[in-house]
C-alpha positions in Angstrom: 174.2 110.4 -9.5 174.6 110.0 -13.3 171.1 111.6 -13.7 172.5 114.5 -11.5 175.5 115.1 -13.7 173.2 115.4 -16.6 171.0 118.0 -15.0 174.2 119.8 -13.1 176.1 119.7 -16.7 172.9 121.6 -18.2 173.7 124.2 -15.4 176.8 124.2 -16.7 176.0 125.2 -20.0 172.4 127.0 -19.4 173.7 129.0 -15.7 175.7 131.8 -16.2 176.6 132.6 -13.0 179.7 132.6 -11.5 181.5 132.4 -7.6 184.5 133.2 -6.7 185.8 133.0 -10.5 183.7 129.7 -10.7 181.0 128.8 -13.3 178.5 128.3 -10.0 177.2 124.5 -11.1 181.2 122.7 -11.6 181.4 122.2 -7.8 177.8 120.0 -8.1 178.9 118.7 -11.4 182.0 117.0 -10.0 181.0 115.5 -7.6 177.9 114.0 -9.2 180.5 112.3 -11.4 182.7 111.4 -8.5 179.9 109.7 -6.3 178.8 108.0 -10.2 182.0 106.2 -9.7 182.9 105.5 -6.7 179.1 104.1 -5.7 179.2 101.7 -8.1 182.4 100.5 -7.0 181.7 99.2 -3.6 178.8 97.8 -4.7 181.1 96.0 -7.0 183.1 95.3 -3.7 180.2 93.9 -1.9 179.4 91.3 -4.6 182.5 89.6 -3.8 181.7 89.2 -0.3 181.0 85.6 0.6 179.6 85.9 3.8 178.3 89.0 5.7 175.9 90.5 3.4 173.4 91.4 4.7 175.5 94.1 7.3 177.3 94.8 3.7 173.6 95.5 2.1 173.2 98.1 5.1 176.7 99.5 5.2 176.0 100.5 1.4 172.3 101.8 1.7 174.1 104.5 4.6 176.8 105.3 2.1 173.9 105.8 -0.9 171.7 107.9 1.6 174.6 109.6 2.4 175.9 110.6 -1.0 172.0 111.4 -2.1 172.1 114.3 1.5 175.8 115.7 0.7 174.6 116.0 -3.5 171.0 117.1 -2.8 172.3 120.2 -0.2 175.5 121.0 -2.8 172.8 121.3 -5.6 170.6 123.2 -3.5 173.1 125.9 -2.2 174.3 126.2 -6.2 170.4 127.1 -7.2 170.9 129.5 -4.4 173.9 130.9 -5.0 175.5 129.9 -1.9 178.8 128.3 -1.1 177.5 124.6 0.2 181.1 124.1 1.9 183.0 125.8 4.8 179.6 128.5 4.9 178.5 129.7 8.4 177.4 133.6 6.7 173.5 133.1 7.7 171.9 130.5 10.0 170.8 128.2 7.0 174.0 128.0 6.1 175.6 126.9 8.7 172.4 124.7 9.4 173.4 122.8 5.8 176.6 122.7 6.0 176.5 121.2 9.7 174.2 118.5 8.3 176.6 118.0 5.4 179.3 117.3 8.0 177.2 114.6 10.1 176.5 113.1 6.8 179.9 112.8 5.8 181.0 111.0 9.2 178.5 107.9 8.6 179.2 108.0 4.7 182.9 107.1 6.1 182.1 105.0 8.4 179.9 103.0 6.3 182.1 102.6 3.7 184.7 101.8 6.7 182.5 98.9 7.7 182.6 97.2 3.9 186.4 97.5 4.5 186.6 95.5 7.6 184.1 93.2 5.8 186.7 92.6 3.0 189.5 92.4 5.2 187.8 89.0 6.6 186.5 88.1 3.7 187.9 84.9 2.2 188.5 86.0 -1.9 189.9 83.1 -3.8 192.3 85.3 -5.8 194.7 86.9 -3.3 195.8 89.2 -5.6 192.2 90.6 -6.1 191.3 90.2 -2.3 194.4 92.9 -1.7 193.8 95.0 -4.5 190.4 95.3 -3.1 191.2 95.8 0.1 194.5 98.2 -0.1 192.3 100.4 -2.3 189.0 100.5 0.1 191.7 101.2 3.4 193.7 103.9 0.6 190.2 105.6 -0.1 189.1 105.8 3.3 192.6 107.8 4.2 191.6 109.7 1.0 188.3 110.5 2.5 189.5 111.6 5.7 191.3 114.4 4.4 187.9 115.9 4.3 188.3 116.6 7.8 191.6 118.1 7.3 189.6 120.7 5.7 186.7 122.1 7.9 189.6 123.4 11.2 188.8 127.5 10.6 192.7 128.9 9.7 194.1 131.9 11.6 192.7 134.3 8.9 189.5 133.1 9.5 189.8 133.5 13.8 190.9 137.0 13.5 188.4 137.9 11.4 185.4 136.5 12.9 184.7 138.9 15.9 182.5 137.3 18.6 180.1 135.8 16.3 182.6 133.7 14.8 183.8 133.6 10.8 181.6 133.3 8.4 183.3 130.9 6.5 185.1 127.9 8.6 187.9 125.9 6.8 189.4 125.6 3.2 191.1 123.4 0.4 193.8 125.5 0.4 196.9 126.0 2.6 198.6 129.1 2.7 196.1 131.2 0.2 192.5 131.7 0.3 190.4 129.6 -1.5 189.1 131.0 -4.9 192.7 132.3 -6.1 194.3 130.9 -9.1 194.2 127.0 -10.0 194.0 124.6 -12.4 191.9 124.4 -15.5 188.8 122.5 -14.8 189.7 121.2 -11.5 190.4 124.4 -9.7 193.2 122.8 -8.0 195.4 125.8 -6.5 198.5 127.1 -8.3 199.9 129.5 -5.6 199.3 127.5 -2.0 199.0 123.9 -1.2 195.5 121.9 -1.8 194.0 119.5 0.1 191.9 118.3 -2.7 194.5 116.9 -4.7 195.4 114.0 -1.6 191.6 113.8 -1.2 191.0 113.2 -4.7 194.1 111.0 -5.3 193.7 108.4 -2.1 189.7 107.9 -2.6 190.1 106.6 -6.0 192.2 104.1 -5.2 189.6 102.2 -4.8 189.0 101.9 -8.7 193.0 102.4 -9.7 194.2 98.9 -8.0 191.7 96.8 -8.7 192.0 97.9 -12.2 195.7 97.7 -12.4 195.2 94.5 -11.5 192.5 94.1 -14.4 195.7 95.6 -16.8 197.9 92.9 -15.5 195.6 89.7 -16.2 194.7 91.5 -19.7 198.8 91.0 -19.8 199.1 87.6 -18.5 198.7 86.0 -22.3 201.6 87.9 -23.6 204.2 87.6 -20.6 204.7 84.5 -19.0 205.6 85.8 -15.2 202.1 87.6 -14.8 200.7 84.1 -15.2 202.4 83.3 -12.2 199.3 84.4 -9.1 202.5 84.8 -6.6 203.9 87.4 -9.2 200.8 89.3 -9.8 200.2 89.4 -5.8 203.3 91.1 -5.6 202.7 93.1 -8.0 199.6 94.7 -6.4 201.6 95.0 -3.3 204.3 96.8 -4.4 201.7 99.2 -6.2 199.3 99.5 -3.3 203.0 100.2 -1.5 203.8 103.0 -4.1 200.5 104.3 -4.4 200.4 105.1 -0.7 203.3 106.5 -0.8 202.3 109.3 -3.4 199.1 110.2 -1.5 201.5 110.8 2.0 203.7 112.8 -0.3 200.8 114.5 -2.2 199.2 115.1 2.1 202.3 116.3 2.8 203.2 118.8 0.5 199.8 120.7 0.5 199.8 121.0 4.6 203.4 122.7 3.9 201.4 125.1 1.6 203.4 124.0 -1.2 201.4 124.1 -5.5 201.6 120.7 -6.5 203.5 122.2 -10.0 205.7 123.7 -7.8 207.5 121.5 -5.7 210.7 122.1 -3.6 213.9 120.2 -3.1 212.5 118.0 -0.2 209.5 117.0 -2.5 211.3 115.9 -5.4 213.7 113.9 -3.4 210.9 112.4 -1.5 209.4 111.8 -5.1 212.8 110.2 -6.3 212.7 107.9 -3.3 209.5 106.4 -4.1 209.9 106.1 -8.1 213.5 104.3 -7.1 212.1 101.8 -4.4 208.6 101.5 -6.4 211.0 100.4 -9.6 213.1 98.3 -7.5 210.1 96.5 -5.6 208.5 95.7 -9.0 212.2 94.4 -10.9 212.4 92.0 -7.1 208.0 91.0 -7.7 208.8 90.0 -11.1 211.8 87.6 -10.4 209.8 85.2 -8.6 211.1 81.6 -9.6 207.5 79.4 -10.9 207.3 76.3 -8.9 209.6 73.4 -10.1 208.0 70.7 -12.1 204.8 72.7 -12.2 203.5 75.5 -15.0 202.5 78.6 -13.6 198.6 79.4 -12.5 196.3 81.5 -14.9 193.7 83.4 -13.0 190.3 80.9 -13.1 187.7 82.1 -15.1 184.8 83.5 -12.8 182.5 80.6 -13.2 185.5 78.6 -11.8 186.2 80.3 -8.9 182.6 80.8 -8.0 182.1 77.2 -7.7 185.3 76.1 -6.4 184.4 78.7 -3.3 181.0 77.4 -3.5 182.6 73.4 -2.7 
């Protein structure tokens, strides 16, 4: 995937051509950058498994194969020209874009068997064990606003005649896709996007555990993140919050609603969360330490490894 975002960035720069007001290679760049990171991170994931690897090892070559399909056919359709998502116009189209779709079901449930494996898996650090395992169950909800995405809207019916629209499902709510969005992301300005929840909840999966990575950095400096129970918490008061915004972000797009242009219910929804998230992490950091005992510094990973190892 990184050598694809090198040779899909060269399209960038060396392709002129453009679809629907986009330079034609930005859909295949992102997402060669997106698979870059979010691969790498469940294999991260699997290394801390300390039993079931071997069903981990497979779970993760179906979510590689996977990726490699969904990247290879988005690549090809932007050589061609085509639209790789949401295209029935011609036969091959819709051929592709049906194999994208079977592809995308077993790269979710492969990465939804890695979650059930870290949900049983026993990781020394419980504050890592959740952080890892609220992000992988918050990216899989990410991920499966993909299939928000393919139902045809009532445009698209009516204008399909009896050999059926050319072009089934969108990102956007309320607008067509292509209209007016974001710089770079293409996120849209005048309807609600799908893309923004979908993007938001799948990386989770590298936002908690490295929040978690930000409060050990911490624990030196301020005495209560040396505390494990506080830093546990922590992480579930963020994994709390975090869930939160991506029902909030899910919700306002499916009422059609720009995400720089939220209503009255979304901002108090917005409020609610910022005030509980707030108060949950004031209540996480008042944890009392243990009397007659000094608070628990994370174990170096050596440590751990052969204390779970005895």
């Amino acid at each position: 995937m990184a050598g694809a975002a090198v040779l899909t960035g060269i399209g960038l720069l060396a392709d002129p051509r453009m679809l629907d007001g986009t330079p034609i290679w930005a859909k295949p760049f992102k997402f060669a950058l997106s698979f870059a990171v979010y691969c790498p991170t469940l294999a991260w994931m699997l290394s801390l498994l300390p039993r079931g690897r071997r069903v981990g090892w497979w779970a993760g070559t179906v979510v590689a194969v996977a990726c490699a399909v969904e990247m290879a056919i988005i690549a090809g359709q932007a050589a061609r020209g085509h639209h790789s998502h949401f295209n029935r116009a011609t036969p091959l189209d819709a051929a592709l874009f049906s194999v994208m779709g079977v592809t995308v079901v077993f790269l979710w449930l492969g990465a939804l068997v890695i979650a059930v494996l870290l949900l049983r898996a026993r990781i020394l650090d419980r504050a890592q064990a959740w952080a890892v395992r609220l992000g992988s169950l918050l990216a899989l909800a990410g991920a499966a606003i993909g299939f928000l995405m393919v139902s045809p809207t009532p445009e698209q019916l009516a204008a399909g005649g009896t050999a059926g629209p050319p072009v089934v499902g969108a990102h956007s709510v309320g607008v067509p896709d292509g209209g007016p969005g974001l710089p770079v992301i293409g996120w849209s300005t005048t309807g609600g996007d799908l893309r923004i929840a979908h993007f938001f909840g799948m990386h989770a999966l590298q936002i908690l555990p490295l929040a978690l990575v930000v409060l050990v950095a911490l624990a030196p400096r301020f005495a209560r993140l040396r505390d494990p129970r506080v830093r546990l918490r922590l992480v579930l008061v963020g994994s709390g919050a975090y869930a939160a915004v991506f029902a909030l972000l899910t919700w306002q797009a499916l009422r059609g609603q720009p995400l720089l242009r939220p209503d009255a219910a979304t901002l108090l929804a917005a409020g609610a969360v910022v005030v509980v998230g707030a108060a949950g992490t004031w209540a996480a950091l008042r944890t009392t330490p243990r009397t007659g005992t000094a608070p628990r510094t994370a174990a170096p990973v050596t440590e751990t490894v052969k204390e779970h190892v005895a």
